[in-house]
Structure formats: structure tokens, C-alpha cells
C-alpha positions as CSV (number, residue, x, y, z in Angstrom):
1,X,0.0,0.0,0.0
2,X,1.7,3.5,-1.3
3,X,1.5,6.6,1.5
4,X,-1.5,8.0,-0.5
5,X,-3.1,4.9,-0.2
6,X,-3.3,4.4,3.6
7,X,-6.5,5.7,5.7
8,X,-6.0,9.0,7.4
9,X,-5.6,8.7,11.7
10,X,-9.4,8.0,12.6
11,X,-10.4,6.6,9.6
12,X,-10.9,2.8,8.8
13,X,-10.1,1.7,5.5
14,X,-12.8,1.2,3.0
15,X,-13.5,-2.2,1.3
16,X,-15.9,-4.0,-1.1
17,X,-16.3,-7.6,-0.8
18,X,-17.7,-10.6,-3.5
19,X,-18.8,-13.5,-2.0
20,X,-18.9,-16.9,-3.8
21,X,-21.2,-19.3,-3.8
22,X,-21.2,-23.3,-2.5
23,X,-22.3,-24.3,0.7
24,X,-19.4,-25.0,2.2
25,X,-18.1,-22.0,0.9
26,X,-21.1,-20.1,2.2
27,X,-20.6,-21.5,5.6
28,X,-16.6,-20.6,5.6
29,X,-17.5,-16.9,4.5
30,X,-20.2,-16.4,7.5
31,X,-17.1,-17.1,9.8
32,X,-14.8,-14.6,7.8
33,X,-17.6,-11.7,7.6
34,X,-18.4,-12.2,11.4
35,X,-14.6,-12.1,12.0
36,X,-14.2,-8.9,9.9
37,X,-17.2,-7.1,12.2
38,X,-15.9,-7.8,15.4
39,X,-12.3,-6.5,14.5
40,X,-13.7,-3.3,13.4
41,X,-10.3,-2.5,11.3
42,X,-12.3,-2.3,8.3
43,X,-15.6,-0.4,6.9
44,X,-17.6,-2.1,4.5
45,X,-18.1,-0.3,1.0
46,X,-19.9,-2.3,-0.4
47,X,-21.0,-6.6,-1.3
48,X,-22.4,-8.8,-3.6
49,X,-22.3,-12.6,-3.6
50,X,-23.4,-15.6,-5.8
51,X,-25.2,-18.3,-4.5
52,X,-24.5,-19.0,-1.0
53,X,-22.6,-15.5,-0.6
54,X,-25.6,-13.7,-2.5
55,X,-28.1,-15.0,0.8
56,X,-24.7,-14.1,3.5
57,X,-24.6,-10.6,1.1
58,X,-28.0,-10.0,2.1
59,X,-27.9,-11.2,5.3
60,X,-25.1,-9.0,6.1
61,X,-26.9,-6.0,4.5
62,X,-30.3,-6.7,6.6
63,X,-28.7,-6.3,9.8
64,X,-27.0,-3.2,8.7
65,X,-30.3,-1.8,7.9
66,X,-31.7,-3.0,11.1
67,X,-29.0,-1.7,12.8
68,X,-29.3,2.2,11.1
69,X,-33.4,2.1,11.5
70,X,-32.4,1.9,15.4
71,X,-30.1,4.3,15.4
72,X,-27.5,1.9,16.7
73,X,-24.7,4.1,17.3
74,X,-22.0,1.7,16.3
75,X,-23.0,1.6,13.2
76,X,-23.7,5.4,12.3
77,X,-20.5,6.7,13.8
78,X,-18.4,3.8,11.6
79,X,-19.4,6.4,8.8
């Protein structure tokens, strides 16, 4: 990652993230993603998935919904 590159103090680095599909696969990637949200390193920019990572996509994508209609403060200040 060049100096221009890298997140300014305070701010996490911004990602996008495509899921694959296969069960197995789906099941491995619901371990990553919930991994990824409890480090907190990272903001999500944005996802899509096929198959089984199209349903954790959405899953993913409910509950940050959820999250903003109640104001969960977690959530808006990661923005």
C-alpha cells in the first residue's frame, strides 16, 4: 500500500467484498464476515455474492439496515 493509499488517523479503510457461492463455501465466509465485524479494522463499502454469498450478502446488508433504523450508534459513527 503506497502513502497515499493508507487511511487517514481516525479513519478505517474502506473495502468492497464478492462472496462466492457453494455451501461449504457459504458457511466458511459467514465465519470470515463475522470475523471482519468484530475486528472493526475495516468499513464495508460495499457486497455482492453468488449463490450462498448472494443470501450471507444480504444477510449481512439486513442487519446493517436493522442496525441504522435503530439508530444503533455503532453503526452510524463507523461512517
Amino acid at each position: 500500500m503506497s502513502a497515499s493509499a493508507l487511511p487517514l488517523p481516525g479513519r478505517r479503510p474502506k473495502v468492497n467484498l464478492a462472496l462466492q457461492g457453494g455451501g461449504s463455501h457459504g458457511a466458511f465466509t459467514w465465519g470470515v464476515l463475522d470475523a471482519l465485524l468484530e475486528d472493526g479494522r475495516l468499513a464495508l463499502d460495499g457486497i455482492s455474492g453468488a449463490s450462498a454469498g448472494a443470501v450471507n450478502a444480504v444477510a449481512l446488508a439486513h442487519g446493517f439496515a436493522k442496525a441504522d433504523d435503530a439508530g444503533d450508534p455503532a453503526r452510524t459513527a463507523a461512517r
